[in-house]
C-alpha positions as CSV (number, residue, x, y, z in Angstrom):
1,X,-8.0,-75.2,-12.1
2,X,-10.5,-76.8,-9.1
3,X,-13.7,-75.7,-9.6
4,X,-13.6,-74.1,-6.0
5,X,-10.7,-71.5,-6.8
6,X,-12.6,-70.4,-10.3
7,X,-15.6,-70.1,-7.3
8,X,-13.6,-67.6,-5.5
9,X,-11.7,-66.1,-8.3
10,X,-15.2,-65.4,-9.8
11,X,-16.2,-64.2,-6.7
12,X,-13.9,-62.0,-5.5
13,X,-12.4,-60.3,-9.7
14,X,-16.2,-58.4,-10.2
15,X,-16.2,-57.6,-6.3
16,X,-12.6,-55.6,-6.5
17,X,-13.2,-54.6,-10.0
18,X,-16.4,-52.5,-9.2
19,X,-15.2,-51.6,-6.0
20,X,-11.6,-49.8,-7.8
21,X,-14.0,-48.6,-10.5
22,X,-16.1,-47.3,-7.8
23,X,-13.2,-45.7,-6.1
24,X,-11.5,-44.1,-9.3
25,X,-15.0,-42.8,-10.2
26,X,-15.9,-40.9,-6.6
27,X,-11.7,-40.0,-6.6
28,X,-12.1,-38.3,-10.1
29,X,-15.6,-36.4,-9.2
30,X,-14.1,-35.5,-5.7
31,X,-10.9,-33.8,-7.8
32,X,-12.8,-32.3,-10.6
33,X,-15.4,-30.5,-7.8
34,X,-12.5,-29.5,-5.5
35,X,-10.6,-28.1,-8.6
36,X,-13.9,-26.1,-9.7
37,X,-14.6,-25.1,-5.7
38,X,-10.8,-24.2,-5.4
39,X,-10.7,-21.9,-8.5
40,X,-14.0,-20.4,-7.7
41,X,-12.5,-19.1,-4.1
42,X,-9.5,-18.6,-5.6
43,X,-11.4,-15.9,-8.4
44,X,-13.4,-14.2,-5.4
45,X,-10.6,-13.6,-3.0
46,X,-8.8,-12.3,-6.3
47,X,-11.7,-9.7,-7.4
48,X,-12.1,-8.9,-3.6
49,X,-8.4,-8.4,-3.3
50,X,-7.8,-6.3,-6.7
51,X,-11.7,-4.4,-5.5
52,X,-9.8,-3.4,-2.3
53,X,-6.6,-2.6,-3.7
54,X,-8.7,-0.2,-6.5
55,X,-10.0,1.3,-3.5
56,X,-7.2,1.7,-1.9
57,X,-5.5,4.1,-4.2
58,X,-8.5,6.2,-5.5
59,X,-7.9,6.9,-1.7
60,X,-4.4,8.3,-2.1
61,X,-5.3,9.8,-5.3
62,X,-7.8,11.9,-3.2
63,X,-6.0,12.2,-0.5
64,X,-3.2,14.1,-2.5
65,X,-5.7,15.6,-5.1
66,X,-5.6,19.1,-3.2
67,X,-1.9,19.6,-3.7
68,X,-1.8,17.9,-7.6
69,X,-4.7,20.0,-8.7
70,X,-2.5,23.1,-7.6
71,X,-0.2,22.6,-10.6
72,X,2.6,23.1,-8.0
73,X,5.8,21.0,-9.2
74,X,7.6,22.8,-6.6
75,X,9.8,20.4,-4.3
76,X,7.9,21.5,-1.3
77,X,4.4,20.3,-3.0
78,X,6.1,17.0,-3.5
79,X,7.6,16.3,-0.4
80,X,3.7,17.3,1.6
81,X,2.4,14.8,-0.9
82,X,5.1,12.4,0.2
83,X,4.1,13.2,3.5
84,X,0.4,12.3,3.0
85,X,1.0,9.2,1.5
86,X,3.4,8.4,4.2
87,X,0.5,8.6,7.0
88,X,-2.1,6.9,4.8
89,X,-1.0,3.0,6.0
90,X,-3.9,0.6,6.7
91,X,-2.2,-1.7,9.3
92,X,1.8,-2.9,9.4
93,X,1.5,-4.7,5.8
94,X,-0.4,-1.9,4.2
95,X,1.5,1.1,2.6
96,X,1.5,3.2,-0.4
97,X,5.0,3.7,-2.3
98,X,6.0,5.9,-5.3
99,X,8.5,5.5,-7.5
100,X,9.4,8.0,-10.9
101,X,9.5,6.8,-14.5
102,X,12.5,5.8,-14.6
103,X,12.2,3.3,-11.4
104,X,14.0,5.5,-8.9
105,X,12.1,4.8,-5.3
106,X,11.0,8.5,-4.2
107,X,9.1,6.9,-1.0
108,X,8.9,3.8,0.7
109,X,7.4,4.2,3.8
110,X,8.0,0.3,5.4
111,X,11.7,0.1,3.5
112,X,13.4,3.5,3.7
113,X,16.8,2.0,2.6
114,X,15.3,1.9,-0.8
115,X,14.5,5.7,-1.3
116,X,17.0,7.4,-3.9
117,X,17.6,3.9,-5.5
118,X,17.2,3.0,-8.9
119,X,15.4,-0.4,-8.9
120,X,14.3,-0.3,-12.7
121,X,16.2,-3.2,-13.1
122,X,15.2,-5.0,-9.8
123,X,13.7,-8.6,-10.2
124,X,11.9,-10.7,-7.8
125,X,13.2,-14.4,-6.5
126,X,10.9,-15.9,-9.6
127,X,12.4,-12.8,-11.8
128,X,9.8,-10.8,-12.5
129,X,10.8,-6.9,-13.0
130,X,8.9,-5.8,-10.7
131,X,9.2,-2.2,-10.9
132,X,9.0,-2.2,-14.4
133,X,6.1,-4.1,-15.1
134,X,4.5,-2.1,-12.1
135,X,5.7,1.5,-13.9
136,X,3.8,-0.2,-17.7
137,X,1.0,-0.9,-15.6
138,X,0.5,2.6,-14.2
139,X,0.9,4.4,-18.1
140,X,-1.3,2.3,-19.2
141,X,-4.4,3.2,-17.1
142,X,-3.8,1.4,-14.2
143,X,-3.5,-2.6,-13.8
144,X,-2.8,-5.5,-11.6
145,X,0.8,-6.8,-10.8
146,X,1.6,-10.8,-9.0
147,X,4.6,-10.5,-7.7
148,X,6.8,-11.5,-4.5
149,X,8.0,-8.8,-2.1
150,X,9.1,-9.0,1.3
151,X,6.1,-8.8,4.2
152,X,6.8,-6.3,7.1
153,X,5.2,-7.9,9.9
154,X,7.6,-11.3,8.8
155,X,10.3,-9.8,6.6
156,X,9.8,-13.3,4.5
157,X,9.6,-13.0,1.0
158,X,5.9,-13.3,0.4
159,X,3.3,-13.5,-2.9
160,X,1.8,-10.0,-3.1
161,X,-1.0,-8.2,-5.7
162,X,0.0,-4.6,-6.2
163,X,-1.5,-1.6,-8.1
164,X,-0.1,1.8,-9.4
165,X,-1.7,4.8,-11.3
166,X,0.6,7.3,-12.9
167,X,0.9,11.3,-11.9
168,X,2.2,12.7,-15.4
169,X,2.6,16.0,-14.4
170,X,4.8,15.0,-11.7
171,X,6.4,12.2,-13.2
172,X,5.2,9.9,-10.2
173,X,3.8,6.1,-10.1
174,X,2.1,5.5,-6.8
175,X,0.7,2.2,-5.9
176,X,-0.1,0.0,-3.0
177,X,-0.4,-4.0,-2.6
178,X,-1.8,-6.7,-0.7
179,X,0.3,-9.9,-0.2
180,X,-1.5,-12.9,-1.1
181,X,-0.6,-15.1,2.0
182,X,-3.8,-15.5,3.7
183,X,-5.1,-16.5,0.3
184,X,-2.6,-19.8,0.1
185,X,-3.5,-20.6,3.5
186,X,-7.2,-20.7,2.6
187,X,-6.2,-22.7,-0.2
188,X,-4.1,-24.8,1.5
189,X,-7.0,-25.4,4.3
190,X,-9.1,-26.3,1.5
191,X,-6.9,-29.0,-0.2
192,X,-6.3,-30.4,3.2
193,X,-9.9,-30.7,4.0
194,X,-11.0,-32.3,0.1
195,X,-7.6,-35.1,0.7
196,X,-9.3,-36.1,4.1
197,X,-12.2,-36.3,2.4
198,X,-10.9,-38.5,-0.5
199,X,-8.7,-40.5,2.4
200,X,-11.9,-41.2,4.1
201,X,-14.1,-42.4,1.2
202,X,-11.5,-44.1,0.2
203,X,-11.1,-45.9,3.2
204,X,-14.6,-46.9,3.6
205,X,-14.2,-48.4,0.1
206,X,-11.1,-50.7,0.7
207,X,-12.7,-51.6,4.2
208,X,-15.7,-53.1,2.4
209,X,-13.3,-54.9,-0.3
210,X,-11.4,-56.2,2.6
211,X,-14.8,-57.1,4.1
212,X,-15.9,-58.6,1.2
213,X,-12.7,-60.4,0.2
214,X,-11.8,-62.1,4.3
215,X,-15.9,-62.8,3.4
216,X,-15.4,-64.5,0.4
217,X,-12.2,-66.3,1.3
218,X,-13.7,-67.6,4.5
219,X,-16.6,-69.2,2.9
220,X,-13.9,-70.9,0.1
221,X,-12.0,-72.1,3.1
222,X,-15.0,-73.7,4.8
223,X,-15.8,-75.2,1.2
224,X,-13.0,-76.7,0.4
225,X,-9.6,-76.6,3.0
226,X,-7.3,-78.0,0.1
227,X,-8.0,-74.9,-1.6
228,X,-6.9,-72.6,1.2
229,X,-3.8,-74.8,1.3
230,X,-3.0,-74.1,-2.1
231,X,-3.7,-70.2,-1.8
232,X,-1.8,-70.3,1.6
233,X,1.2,-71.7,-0.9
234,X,0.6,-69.5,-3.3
235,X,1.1,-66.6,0.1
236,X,4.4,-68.1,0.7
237,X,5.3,-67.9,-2.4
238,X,4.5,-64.3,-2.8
239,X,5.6,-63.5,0.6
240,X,9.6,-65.1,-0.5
241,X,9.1,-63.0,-3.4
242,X,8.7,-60.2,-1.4
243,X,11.5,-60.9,0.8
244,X,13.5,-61.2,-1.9
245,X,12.8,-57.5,-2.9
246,X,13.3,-56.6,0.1
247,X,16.8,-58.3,0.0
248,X,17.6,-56.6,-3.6
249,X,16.9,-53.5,-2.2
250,X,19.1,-54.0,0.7
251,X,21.9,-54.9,-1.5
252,X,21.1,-51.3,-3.5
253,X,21.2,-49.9,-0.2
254,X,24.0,-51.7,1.1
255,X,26.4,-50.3,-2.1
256,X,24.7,-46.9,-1.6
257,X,26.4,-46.8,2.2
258,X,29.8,-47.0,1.0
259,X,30.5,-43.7,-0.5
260,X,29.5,-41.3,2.5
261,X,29.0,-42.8,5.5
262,X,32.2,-44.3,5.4
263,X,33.9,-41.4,4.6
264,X,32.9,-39.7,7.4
265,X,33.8,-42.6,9.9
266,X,37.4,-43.1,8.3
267,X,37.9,-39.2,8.6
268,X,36.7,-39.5,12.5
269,X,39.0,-42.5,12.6
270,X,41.7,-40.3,11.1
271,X,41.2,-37.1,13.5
272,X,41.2,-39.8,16.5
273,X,44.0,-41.3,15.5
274,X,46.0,-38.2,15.1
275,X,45.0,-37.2,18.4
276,X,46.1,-40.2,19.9
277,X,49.6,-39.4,17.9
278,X,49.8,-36.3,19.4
279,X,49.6,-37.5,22.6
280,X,52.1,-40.2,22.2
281,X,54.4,-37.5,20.7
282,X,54.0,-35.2,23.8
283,X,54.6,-38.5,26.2
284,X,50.8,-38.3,27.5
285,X,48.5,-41.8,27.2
286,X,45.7,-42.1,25.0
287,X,42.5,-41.9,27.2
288,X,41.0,-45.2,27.4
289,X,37.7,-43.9,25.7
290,X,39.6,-42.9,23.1
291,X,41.5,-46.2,22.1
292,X,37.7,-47.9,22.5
293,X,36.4,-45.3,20.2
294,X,39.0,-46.4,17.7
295,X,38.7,-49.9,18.0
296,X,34.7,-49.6,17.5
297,X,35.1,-47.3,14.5
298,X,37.5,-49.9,13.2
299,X,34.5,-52.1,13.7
300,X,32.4,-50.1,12.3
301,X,34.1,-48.9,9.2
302,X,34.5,-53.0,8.2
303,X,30.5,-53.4,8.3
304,X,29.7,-50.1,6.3
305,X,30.6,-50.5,2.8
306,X,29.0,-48.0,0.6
307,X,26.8,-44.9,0.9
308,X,24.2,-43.2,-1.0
309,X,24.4,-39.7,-0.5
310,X,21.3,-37.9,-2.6
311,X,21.1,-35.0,-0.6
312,X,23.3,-32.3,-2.1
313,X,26.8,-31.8,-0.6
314,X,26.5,-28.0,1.1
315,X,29.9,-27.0,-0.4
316,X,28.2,-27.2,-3.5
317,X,25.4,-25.2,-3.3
318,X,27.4,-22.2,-1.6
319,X,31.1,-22.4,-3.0
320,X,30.3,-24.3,-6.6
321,X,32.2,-27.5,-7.8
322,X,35.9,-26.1,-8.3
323,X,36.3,-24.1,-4.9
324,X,34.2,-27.3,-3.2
325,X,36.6,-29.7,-4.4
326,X,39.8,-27.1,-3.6
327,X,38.0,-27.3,-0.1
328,X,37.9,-31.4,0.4
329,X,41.6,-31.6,-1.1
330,X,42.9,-28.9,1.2
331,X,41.4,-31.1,4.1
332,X,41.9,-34.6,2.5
333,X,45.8,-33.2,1.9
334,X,45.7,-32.2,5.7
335,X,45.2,-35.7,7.6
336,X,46.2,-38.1,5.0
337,X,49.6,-36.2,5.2
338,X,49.9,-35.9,1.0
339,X,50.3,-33.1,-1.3
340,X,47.0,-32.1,-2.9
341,X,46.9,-30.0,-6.0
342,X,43.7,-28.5,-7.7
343,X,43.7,-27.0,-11.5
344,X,40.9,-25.3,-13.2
345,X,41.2,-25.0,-16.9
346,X,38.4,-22.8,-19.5
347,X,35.5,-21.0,-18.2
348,X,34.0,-22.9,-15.2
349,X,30.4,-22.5,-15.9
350,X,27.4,-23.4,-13.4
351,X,26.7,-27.3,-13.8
352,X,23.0,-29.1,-13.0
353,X,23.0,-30.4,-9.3
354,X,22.7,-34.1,-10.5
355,X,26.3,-33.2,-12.2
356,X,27.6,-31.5,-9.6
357,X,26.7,-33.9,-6.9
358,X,28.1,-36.9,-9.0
359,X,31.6,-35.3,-9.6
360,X,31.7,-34.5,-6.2
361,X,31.1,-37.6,-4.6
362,X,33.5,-39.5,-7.3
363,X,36.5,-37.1,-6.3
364,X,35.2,-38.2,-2.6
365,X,35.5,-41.9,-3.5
366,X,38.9,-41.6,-5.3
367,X,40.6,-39.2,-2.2
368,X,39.4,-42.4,0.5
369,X,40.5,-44.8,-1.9
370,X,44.0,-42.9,-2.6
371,X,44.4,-42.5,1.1
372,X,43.3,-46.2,2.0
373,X,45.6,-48.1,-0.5
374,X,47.6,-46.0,-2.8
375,X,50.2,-45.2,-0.6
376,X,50.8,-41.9,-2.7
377,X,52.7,-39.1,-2.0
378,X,51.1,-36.3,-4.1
379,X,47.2,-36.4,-5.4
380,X,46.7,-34.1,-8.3
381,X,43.1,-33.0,-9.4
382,X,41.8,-31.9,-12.7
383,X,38.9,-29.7,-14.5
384,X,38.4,-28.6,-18.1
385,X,35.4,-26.9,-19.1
386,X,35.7,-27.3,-22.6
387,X,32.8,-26.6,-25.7
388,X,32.3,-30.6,-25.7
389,X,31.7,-30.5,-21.8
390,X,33.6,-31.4,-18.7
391,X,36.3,-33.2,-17.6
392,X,37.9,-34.7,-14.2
393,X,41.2,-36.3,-13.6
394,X,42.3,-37.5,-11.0
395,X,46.1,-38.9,-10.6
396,X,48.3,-39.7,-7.6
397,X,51.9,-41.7,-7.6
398,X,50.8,-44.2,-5.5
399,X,52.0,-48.1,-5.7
400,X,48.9,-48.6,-8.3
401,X,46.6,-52.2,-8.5
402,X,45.5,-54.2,-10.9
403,X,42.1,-52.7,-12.6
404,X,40.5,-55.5,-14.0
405,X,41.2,-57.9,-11.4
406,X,39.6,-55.7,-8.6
407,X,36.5,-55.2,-11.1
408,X,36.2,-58.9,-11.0
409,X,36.6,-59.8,-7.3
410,X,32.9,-59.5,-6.1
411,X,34.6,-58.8,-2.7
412,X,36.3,-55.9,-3.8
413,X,35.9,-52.4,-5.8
414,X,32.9,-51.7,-4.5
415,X,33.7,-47.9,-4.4
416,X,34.7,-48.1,-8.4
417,X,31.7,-49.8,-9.6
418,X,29.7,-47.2,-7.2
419,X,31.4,-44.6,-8.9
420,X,31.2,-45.9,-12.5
421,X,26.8,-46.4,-11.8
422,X,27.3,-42.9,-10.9
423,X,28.5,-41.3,-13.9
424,X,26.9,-43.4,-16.0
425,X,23.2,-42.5,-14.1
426,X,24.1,-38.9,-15.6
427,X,25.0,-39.9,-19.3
428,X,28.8,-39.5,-18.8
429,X,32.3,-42.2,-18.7
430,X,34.4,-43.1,-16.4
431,X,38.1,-45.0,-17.4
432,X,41.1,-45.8,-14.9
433,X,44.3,-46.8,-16.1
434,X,47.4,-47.5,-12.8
435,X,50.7,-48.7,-12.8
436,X,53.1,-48.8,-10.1
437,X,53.8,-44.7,-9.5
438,X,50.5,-43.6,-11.5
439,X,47.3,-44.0,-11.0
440,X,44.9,-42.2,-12.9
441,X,40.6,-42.0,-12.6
442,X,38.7,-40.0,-15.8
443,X,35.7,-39.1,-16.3
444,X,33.7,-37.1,-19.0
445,X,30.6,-35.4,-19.2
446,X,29.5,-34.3,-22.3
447,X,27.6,-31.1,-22.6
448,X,24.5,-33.0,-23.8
449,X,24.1,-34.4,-20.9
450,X,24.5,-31.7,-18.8
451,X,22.5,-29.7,-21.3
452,X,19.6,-32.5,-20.8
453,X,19.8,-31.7,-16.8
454,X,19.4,-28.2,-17.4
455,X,16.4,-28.9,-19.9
456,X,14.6,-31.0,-17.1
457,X,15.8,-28.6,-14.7
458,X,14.2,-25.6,-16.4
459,X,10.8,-27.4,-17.0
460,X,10.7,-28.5,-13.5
């Protein structure tokens, strides 16, 4: 090695070495102070919150005091309490409530729907029983309950604190709350300021590196050019290397493209080229637009080859897997002219997303690739929820191909190796067998697998 580049190399290693020791060590401190100034406003707005909410219903407590300490259980005592509690609101997000022991809602002033209901049982969107943790609370002296409930000013469902004391004699838990909004904004105001903060110093430090290093290298190029030519090599090099990522990732991407955008264009191609058959049939010329349209898709449909689609199919998330693939087969059955057949067999039970997404989109791939080449006249579709795990088949009568060549041709079976990285990504096996009036795509999930999403899932 030239004794100019173990110069520089000497030069430059203790420079960035202190300088990222420098910057993991005021990163760190930054983090462990904003984590200490965070919790520390966290804790006061908290006491200040549960203070006020304390306050709050000693106030209704008082406030009704004059009719409890009548030893009146008469109906008409109750509903002036009701009454009293009902005018002591502090703003549109401040109210009192009262349920009975047994979680029935005897008054809600900002939700009146809810009066006469029995929400014992009622759990928030992160499952908390709500009412029943607030009616333990209450018998045992009073305490604090985190839970979410919806906000009247914004009818969003919104963190809130809420308290409750218990009325024996009447058989009443009354109780208030303060959402917790306006705490996670402060919050979130505070971890927005520290990051700047971080960004900053952190920026300051890489200038000086880069200072330090252009410093550095410019006084090793004005000592020696030869050994700016070699490190200007060594940048090619490193620069083709990175091209070549760049490239491998555009292949990823290009074998991503083929399994969604595509679809999409050859079912626009499709619904045009119906159209233009229906005019035909009724004697009316096809718009010139139209048969440009067609001839661009055409275009386009030859360039885009695969498609990565991560985001989760809609169907999914609102029908489930068997009445989402029902859906794409009635429509797949209605331009590509075929009969479509769906079968559900054993308990259908409620798969991960990663599963549900993958099956999905391999039921996709095998409909376009039926429609494109099998030349089938009826497409029949599979599922069997078994104690082992799941199970898709798909079959059509179509002309059928020769598997193991179209694996081999690198210009061809993109959309089968695409769905075989698929399955495989989740743990589970895909096998197609075709001859000449039967084609047929399997896959298999085992429940491990799927029990392994739901694990990761959960601890998410």
């Amino acid at each position: 090695m030239p004794s100019r580049l173990r110069f520089f190399l000497l030069s430059v290693t203790p420079l960035l070495a202190s300088l990222a020791l420098i910057a993991i060590a005021v990163r760190q401190q930054q983090h462990d102070l904003h984590a200490r100034e965070r919790a520390l406003v966290e804790s006061a707005y908290m006491a200040a919150k549960k203070t006020e909410l304390r306050n709050y219903v000693e106030l209704a407590q008082s406030a009704i005091a004059p009719l409890y300490d009548t030893h009146l259980d008469d109906a008409e005592t109750l509903k002036a309490a009701q009454r009293v509690l009902e005018a002591l609101d502090y703003g549109i997000d401040g109210y009192f409530f009262v349920f009975d022991a047994t979680g029935r809602n005897v008054m809600h002033p900002r939700q009146p729907e809810l009066v006469g209901r029995d929400l014992f049982e009622l759990r928030d969107v992160d499952g908390t029983p709500v009412i029943q943790q607030l009616i333990a609370s209450a018998h045992a002296g009073g305490d604090y309950v985190q839970y979410v409930w919806q906000k009247p000013s914004t009818y969003t469902q919104t963190p809130k604190l809420g308290y409750a004391v218990s009325l024996p004699r009447w058989n009443w838990v009354v109780g208030t709350g303060l959402y917790l909004d306006d705490i996670q904004a402060t919050l979130a105001q505070l971890d927005r300021q520290v990051s700047d903060n971080v960004a900053a110093t952190l920026g300051w430090i890489a200038g000086i590196a880069a200072f330090g290093v252009v410093l550095i290298g410019l006084t090793g190029f004005y000592l020696n050019v030869s050994d700016a030519r070699v490190a200007d090599a060594k940048l090619r090099l490193l620069a083709r290397q990175v091209v070549k990522s760049q490239e491998d990732e555009r292949a990823h991407l290009s074998r991503e493209l083929h399994d969604s955008t595509s679809q999409t264009l050859v079912s626009i191609k499709l619904l045009l080229e119906s159209t233009t058959a229906q005019l035909a049939r009724t004697g009316t010329v096809a718009p010139a637009p139209l048969t440009k349209a067609l001839c661009r898709l055409s275009d386009a449909l030859h360039e885009v080859r695969t498609i990565s689609h991560r985001l989760r199919p809609a169907e999914l998330d609102v029908l489930g897997l068997p009445v989402a693939l029902e859906q794409m087969g009635d429509e797949f059955s209605s331009h590509a002219d075929m009969a479509f057949s769906l079968r559900v067999r054993g308990e259908p039970a409620r798969l991960p997303d990663e599963v549900n997404t993958v099956l999905f989109r391999v039921a996709q791939e095998g409909l376009t690739n039926i429609e494109k080449h099998a030349g089938a006249t009826r497409v029949q579709l599979r599922l069997l929820f078994h104690a082992g795990g799941l199970r898709m088949r798909l079959m059509d009568d179509g002309g059928g191909f020769d598997v193991p060549a179209v694996r081999a041709d690198p210009r061809r079976g993109i959309g089968l190796r695409n769905m075989r990285e698929r399955v495989e990504s989740i743990g589970g096996a895909i096998s197609m067998t075709s001859r000449p009036g039967s084609t047929q795509l399997l896959v298999d999930i085992p429940q491990r697998s799927i029990d392994r999403f739901r694990a990761q899932r959960e601890a998410a």
